[in-house]
C-alpha positions, 0 to 999 in steps of 0.5 A: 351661528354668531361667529366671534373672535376668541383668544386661546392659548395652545403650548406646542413644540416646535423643533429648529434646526439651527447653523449652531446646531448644524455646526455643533454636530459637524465638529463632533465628526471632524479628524483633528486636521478638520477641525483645526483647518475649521478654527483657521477658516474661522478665525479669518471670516469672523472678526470677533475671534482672535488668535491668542499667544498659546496652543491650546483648546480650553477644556475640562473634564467633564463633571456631569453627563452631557450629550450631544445638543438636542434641537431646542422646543419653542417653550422655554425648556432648556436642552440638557447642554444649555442646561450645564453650557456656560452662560453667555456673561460667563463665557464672556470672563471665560475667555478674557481671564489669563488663568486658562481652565484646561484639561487635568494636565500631568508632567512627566519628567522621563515620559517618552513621547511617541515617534509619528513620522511613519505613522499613517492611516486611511480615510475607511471607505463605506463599505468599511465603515457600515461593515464595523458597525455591523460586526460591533452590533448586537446581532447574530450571524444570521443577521449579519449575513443579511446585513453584510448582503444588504451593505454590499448591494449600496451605491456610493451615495449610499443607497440600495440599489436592489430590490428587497425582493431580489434580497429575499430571493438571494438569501432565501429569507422573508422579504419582512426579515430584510426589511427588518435588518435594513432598518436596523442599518439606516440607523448606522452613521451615517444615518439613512445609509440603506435608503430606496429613495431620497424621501426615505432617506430625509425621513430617516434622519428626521426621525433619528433628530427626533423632528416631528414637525407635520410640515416639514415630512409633508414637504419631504413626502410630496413636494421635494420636486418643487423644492429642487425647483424653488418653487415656493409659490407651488408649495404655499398654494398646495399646504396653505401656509404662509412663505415664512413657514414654508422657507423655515421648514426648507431650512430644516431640510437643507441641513439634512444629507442627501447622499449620506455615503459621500461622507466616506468617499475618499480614501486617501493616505494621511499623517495622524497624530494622537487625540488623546494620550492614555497615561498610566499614573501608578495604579489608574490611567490618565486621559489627556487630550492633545490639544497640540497645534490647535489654535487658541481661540477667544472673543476680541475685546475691541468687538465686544466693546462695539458689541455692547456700547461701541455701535448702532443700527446695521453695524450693531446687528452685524457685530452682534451676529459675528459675536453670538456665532464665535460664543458657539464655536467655542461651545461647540469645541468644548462640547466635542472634546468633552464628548471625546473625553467621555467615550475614552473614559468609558472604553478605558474602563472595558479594556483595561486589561488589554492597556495593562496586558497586550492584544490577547486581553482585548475584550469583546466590546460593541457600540451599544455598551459605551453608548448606554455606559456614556447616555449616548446614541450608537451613531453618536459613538460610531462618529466619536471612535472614527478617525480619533486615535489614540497613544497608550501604553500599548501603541497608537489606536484608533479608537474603533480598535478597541471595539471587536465582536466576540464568539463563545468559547467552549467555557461559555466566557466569551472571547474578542474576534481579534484576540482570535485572530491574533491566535492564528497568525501566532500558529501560522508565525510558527507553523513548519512552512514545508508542512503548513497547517491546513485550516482544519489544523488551525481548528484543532489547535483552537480547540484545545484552547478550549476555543471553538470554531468553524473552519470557514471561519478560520479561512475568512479571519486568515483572509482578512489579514492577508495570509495565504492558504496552507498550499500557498504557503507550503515551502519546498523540503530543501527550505527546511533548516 
């Protein structure tokens, strides 16, 4: 057989993991302390950028449907953010014009600016956090129950600490269900929350980046001991491919997390100050970002010049680098504010009512309703709503607040589980205390608003918020007045 040497052309997509990338994501996450804390550490590592003379963030509202940067093929199809990002000459006038584009700003000459010295909140912990996205999911009771065994059963990195057979066993359900929902909880953020083992883990969030390189899951599926190790001569010898190949797909899995529930192991108290300022302007509501006490950040023109004209070899490479690396911190900003921008937008629009009314016209809402309002990914919103708060005409929120599971009400119409809430503690507020309502009472008296529900329900809500059962709460006869 005549061996011979053919060139052959072969069209295949390769997905990187870039730091842009890595950096683009981080930021969307960030409080608004984290992300000023981040542009200082910037602007004193990276020569190229420079504080300018005002506080303020350049953003627009945004005019097209953009998610969040999706890993870039290796052909040259361009990413739905590089396809409405600026492009790098324009980026360059962007920021050395003084006419600085910023949000659609408004002035009002009697608006009454919010007072927030005692204003604080905590950093939610796991168990928290895992347990509003699973009341904000499309799933029902049963389900929940499930979840709410499976959440409770993780460690502080986040991973299952039980067998699914003990699960199974405990719930008397098929070991398939709860497999079932587990997968469904891996996808919470952090993803890969509810994972057995590392492995499973990384695989977990491959597979939610959509990366689907053969090389990457194999060094993930067999060789993650020689990777702890270093041991790149191992893993060359065992795959057959060149170290160039290897150290590249190491890279993609250094960005992943490990310990994904670290993310939410601190749960101290902090100052907040709002994100956005929800304004009503006559008959629509207006939202601003507060871009307060942000740095003002832009290209320094000294480094530019050397950038382009002013430097060779090393030097070159090296400004060059700096530079590339601020153009996407600035990319990055704009991207995560517009983001936030997009998802206030659409959470105006559920609740509108409440912002008009009050907490008695909170509507059932839940991730996946602004995730397909807005093209994103639930995880995606999970990420935008926590810690992001924000000043309405009805008091500061964070954003998950306006997100609330719903029951059905006898009509059929459904009802937000806070608005339920409220409804008892407004009974309790007003109960005669030397003969408080028991938690059946309290069923009966919602019932007649055409409001049905358990009785254990009724208990679980009133713990929740902290109230006391009725024998508890019973005073004596002489307290009567």
């Amino acid at each position: 057989m005549a061996i011979a040497i053919k060139q052959q052309l072969k069209l295949s997509q390769q997905l990187v993991m870039t730091p842009q990338l890595q950096q683009a994501i981080k930021l969307l996450q960030l409080s608004r302390v984290e992300l000023i804390e981040t542009i200082q550490k910037e602007l004193q590592e990276n020569p190229v950028l420079e504080e300018g003379e005002t506080s303020s963030i350049p953003i627009e509202e945004p005019n097209s449907d953009i998610d969040l940067p999706s890993l870039s093929a290796s052909n040259n199809e361009e990413t739905p953010w590089e396809k409405n990002a600026l492009k790098e000459d324009e980026w360059r006038q962007y920021w050395e014009d003084d006419s600085r584009r910023v949000v659609r700003s408004y002035s009002f000459e009697e608006r009454e600016m919010p007072n927030y010295e005692n204003m604080l909140t905590r950093q939610p912990d796991l168990t928290e956090h895992l347990m509003w996205q699973l009341q904000m999911s499309d799933m029902s009771d049963e389900e929940r129950q499930i979840g709410l065994n499976i959440i409770g059963n993780l460690d502080p990195s986040g991973y299952l600490e039980c067998s699914l057979e003990e699960l199974a066993e405990e719930l008397n359900v098929s070991i398939e269900e709860i497999e079932r929902i587990r997968k469904r909880i891996q996808f919470f953020d952090p993803v890969g929350i509810a994972s057995q083992n590392i492995r499973e883990c990384l695989l977990v969030q491959l597979n939610h980046l959509g990366i689907d390189d053969p090389l990457v899951k194999a060094l993930i599926d067999k060789y993650l001991h020689h990777i702890e190790r270093q041991n790149i001569k191992a893993i060359t010898k065992a795959t057959h491919k060149s170290v160039e190949e290897i150290i590249s797909a190491i890279d993609i899995i250094r960005t992943l997390e490990p310990r994904p529930g670290n993310t939410y192991s601190s749960g101290d108290i902090q100052y907040i100050t709002p994100d956005i300022y929800i304004y009503k302007v006559e008959d629509d509501y207006v939202i601003q970002l507060n871009d307060d006490d942000l740095p003002y950040v832009k290209i320094n023109s000294f480094y530019k010049d050397m950038a382009e004209n002013g430097s060779k070899g090393a030097e070159k490479d090296f400004i060059q680098e700096k530079y590339r690396s601020a153009v996407w911190l600035l990319k990055s900003i704009q991207q995560r504010q517009r983001t936030i921008y997009k998802v206030t937008k659409s959470i105006v629009r559920f609740q509108r009512e409440f912002l008009d009314k009050g907490i008695k016209y909170l509507k059932p809402l839940i991730l996946k309703d602004v995730a397909d309002d807005v093209g994103l990914h639930e995880s995606t919103v999970s990420r935008v709503t926590t810690n992001k708060y924000a000043q309405t005409p009805q008091g500061l929120f964070e954003l998950k607040f306006f997100f609330s599971a719903s029951l059905r009400k006898g009509d059929g119409e459904d009802i937000a589980t806070k608005i339920i809430k409220e409804k008892i503690k407004e009974i309790i507020q007003n109960e005669n205390p030397v003969k408080p309502y028991s938690d059946k009472q309290i069923v009966d008296i919602l019932d007649k608003e055409n409001i049905k529900i358990a009785r254990r329900t009724v208990a679980k809500y009133r713990e929740l918020m902290g109230i006391l059962p009725s024998s508890r709460r019973k005073r004596p006869l002489a307290y009567k007045k």
